[in-house]
C-alpha positions, 0 to 999 in steps of 0.5 A, spaced: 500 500 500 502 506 498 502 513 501 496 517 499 497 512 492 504 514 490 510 510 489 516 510 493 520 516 489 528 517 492 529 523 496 533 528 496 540 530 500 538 536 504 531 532 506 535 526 509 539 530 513 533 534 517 529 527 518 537 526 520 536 531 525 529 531 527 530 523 528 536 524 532 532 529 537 528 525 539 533 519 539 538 523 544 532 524 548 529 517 549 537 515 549 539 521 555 532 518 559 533 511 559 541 511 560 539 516 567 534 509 568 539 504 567 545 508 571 541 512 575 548 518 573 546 524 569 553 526 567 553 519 563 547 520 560 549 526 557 555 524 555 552 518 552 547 522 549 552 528 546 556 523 544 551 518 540 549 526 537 554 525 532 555 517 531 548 516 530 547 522 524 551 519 521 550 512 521 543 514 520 544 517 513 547 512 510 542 507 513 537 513 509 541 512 503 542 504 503 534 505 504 533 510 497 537 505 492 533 500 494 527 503 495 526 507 487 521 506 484 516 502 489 511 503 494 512 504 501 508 500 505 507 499 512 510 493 512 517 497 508 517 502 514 517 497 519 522 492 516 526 500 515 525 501 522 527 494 525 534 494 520 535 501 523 534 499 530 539 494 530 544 499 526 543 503 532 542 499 539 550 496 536 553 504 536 549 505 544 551 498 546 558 500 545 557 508 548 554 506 553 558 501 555 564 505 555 562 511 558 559 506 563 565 502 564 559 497 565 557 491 560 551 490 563 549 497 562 550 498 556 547 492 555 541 494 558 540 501 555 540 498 548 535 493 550 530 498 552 531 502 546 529 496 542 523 496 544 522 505 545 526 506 538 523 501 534 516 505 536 518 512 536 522 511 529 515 507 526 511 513 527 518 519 525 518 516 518 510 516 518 510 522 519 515 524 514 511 520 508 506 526 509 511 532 507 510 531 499 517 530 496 520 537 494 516 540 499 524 542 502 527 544 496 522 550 495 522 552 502 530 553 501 529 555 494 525 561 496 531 563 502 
C-alpha cells in the first residue's frame, strides 16, 4: 500500500539530513532518559547522549541512503517502514551498546540501555518516518529555494 497512492520516489540530500536531525532529537532524548534509568548518573547520560549526537547522524544517513537505492521506484508500505525501522534499530542499539558501555565502564549497562531502546526506538522511529511520508517530496527544496 502506498502513501496517499504514490510510489516510493528517492529523496533528496538536504531532506535526509533534517529527518537526520529531527530523528536524532528525539533519539538523544529517549537515549539521555533511559541511560539516567539504567545508571541512575546524569553526567553519563549526557555524555552518552552528546556523544551518540554525532555517531548516530551519521550512521543514520547512510542507513537513509542504503534505504533510497533500494527503495526507487516502489511503494512504501507499512510493512517497508517497519522492516526500515527494525534494520535501523539494530544499526543503532550496536553504536549505544558500545557508548554506553564505555562511558559506563559497565557491560551490563550498556547492555541494558540498548535493550530498552529496542523496544522505545523501534516505536518512536515507526511513527518519525510516518510522519515524514506526509511532507510531499520537494516540499524542502522550495522552502530553501525561496531563502
Amino acid at each position: 500500500m502506498a502513501v496517499n497512492g504514490a510510489t516510493y520516489k528517492k529523496e533528496s540530500h538536504i531532506r535526509s539530513i533534517i529527518k537526520g536531525i529531527s530523528w536524532r532529537i528525539i533519539g538523544t532524548i529517549d537515549t539521555m532518559l533511559l541511560s539516567y534509568l539504567i545508571t541512575g548518573h546524569l553526567q553519563q547520560a549526557l555524555k552518552i547522549g552528546f556523544t551518540e549526537v554525532f555517531t548516530k547522524i551519521l550512521l543514520y544517513w547512510l542507513h537513509e541512503r542504503v534505504w533510497q537505492y533500494f527503495l526507487v521506484g516502489k511503494q512504501q508500505s507499512r510493512v517497508i517502514s517497519i522492516v526500515k525501522a527494525a534494520s535501523w534499530r539494530l544499526l543503532g542499539s550496536i553504536d549505544t551498546l558500545l557508548i554506553s558501555w564505555y562511558y559506563s565502564g559497565s557491560l551490563k549497562s550498556g547492555m541494558s540501555i540498548a535493550s530498552l531502546e529496542l523496544v522505545t526506538k523501534i516505536i518512536l522511529y515507526y511513527f518519525h518516518e510516518r510522519a515524514w511520508l506526509k511532507v510531499p517530496k520537494g516540499t524542502l527544496r522550495k522552502v530553501f529555494k525561496k531563502s
